[in-house]
Backbone bond lengths (Angstrom), bond angles and torsions (degrees), N, CA, C in turn:
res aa  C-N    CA-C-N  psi(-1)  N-CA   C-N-CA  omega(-1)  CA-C   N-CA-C  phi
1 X - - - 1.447 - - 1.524 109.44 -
2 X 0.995 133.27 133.51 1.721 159.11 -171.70 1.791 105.76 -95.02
3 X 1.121 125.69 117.25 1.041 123.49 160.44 1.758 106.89 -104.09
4 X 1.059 104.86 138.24 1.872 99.94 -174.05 1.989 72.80 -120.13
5 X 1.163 107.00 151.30 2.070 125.24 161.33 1.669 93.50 -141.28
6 X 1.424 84.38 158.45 1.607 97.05 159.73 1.253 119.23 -132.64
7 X 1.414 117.93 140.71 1.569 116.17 -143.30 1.511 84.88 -98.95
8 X 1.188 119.35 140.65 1.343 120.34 151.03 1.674 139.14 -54.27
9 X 0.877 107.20 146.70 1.923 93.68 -164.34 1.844 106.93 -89.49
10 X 0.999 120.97 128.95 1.175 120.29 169.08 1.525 114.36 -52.01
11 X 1.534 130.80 163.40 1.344 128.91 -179.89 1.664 95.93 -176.44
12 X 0.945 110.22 105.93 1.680 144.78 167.63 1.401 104.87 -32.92
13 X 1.245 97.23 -39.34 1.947 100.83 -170.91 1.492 112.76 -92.33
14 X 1.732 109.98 -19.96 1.699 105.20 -178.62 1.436 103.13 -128.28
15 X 1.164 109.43 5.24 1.350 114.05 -178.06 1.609 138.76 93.42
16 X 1.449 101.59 -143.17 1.460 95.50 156.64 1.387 130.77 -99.19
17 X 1.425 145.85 132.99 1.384 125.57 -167.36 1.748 90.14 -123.15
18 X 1.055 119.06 174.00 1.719 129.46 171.01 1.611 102.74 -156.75
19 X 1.482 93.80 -177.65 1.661 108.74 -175.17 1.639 97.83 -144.28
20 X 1.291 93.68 143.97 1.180 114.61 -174.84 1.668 120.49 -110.36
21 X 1.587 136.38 77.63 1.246 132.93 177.75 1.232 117.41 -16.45
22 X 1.534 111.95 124.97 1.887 113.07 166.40 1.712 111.78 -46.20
23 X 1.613 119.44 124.41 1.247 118.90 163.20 1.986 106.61 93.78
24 X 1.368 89.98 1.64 2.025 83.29 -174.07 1.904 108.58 -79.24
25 X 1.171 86.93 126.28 1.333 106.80 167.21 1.477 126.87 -117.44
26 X 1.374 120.70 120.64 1.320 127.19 171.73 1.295 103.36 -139.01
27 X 1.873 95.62 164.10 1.819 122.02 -151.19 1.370 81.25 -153.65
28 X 1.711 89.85 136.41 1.741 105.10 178.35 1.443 90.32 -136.18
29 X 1.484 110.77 114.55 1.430 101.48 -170.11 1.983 84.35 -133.76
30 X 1.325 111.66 159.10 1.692 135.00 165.14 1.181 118.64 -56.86
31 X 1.085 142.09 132.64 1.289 149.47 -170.07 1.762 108.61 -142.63
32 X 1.306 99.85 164.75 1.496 94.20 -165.06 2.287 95.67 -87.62
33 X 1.284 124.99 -17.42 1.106 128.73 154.60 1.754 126.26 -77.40
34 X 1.517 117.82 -6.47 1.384 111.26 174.30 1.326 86.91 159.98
35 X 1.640 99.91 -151.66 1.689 135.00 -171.16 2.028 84.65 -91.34
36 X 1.458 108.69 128.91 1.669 112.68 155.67 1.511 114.89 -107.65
37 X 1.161 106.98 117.01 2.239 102.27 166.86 1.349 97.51 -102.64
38 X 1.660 80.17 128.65 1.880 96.73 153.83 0.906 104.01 -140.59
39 X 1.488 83.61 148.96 1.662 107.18 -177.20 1.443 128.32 -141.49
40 X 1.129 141.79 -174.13 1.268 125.00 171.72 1.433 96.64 -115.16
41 X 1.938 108.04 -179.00 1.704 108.18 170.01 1.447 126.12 -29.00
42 X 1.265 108.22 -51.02 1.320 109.38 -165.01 1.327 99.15 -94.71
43 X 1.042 168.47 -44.86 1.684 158.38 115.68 1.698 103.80 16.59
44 X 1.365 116.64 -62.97 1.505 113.10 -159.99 1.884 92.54 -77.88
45 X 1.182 98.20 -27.84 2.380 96.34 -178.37 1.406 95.37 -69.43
46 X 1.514 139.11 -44.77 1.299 147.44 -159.65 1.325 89.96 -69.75
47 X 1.475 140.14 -59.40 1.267 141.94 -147.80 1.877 111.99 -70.14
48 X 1.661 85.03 -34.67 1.228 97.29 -162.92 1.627 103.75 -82.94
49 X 1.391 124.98 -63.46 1.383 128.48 155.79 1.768 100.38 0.03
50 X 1.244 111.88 -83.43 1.883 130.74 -165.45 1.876 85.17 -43.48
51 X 1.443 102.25 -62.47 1.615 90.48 -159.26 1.643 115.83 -48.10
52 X 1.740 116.48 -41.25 1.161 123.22 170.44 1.821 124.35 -54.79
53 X 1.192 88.19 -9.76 1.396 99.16 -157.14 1.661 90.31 -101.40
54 X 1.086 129.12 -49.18 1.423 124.06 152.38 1.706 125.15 -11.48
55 X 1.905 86.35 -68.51 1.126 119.73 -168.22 1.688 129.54 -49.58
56 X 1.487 90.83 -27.85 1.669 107.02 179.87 1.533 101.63 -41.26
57 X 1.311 86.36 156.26 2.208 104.20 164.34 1.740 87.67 -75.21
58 X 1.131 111.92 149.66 1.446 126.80 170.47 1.085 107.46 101.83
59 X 1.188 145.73 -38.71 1.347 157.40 -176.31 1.846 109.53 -39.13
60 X 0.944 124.91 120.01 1.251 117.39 -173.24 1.639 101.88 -81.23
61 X 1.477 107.77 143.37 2.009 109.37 167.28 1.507 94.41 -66.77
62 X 1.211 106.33 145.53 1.714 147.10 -165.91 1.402 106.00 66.37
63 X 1.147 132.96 10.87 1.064 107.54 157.00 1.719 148.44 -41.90
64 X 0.781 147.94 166.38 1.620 120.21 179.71 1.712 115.91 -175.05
65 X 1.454 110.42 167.35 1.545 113.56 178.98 1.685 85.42 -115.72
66 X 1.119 94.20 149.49 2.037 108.92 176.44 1.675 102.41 -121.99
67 X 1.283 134.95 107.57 0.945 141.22 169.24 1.632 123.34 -83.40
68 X 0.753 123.93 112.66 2.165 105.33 144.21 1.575 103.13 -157.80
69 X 1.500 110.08 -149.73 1.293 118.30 -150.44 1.552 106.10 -90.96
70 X 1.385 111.33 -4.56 1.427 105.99 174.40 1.567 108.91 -100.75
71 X 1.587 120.91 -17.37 1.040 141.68 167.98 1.596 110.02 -95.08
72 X 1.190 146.79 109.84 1.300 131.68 142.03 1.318 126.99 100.61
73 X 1.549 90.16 -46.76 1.869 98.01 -173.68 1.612 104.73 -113.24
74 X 1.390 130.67 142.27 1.246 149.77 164.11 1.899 105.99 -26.69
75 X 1.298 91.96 145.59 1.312 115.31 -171.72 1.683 108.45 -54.65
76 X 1.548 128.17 105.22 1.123 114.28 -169.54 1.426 125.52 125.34
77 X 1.374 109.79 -24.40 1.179 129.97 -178.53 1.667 107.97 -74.24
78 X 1.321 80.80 165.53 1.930 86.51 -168.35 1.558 104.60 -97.23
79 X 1.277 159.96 109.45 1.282 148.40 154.20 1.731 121.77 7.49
80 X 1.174 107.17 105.71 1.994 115.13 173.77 2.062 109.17 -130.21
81 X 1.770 76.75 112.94 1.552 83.35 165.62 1.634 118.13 -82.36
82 X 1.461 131.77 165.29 0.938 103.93 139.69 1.710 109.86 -146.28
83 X 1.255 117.60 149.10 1.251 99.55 -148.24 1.781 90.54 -157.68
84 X 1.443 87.00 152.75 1.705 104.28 -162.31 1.460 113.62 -86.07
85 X 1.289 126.26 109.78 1.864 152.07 178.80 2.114 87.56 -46.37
């Protein structure tokens, strides 16, 4: 199976933008080994898209996605940045 995404383009002047798959759900919940995400298909394509989208040349360091449950992630979830070194 082929997943094709299309990364969003970075732009200096509006920032960062992303896309969000119809129906994606992800949960960032505590675990006694760390932070756990789950997600479904469209949660793990959504996640990944943002990370690429980070990833571009141009991208300034600190840039970042801010997640939690009022943002993005399911009711319950614990807060996950993730953000570019």
């Amino acid at each position: 199976m082929e997943i094709k995404v299309e990364i969003p383009q970075y732009d200096k002047n509006s920032g960062l933008s992303t896309h969000w798959e119809y129906g994606f759900e992800i949960n960032v919940k505590e675990s006694n080994d760390g932070l756990v995400v789950l997600a479904n298909k469209a949660g793990l394509i959504s996640l990944a898209i943002q990370l690429l989208t980070l990833a571009q040349e141009g991208v300034p360091r600190g840039s970042h996605f801010h997640y939690d449950d009022s943002n993005s992630l399911e009711g319950g979830s614990r807060a996950l940045v993730i953000q570019k070194k």
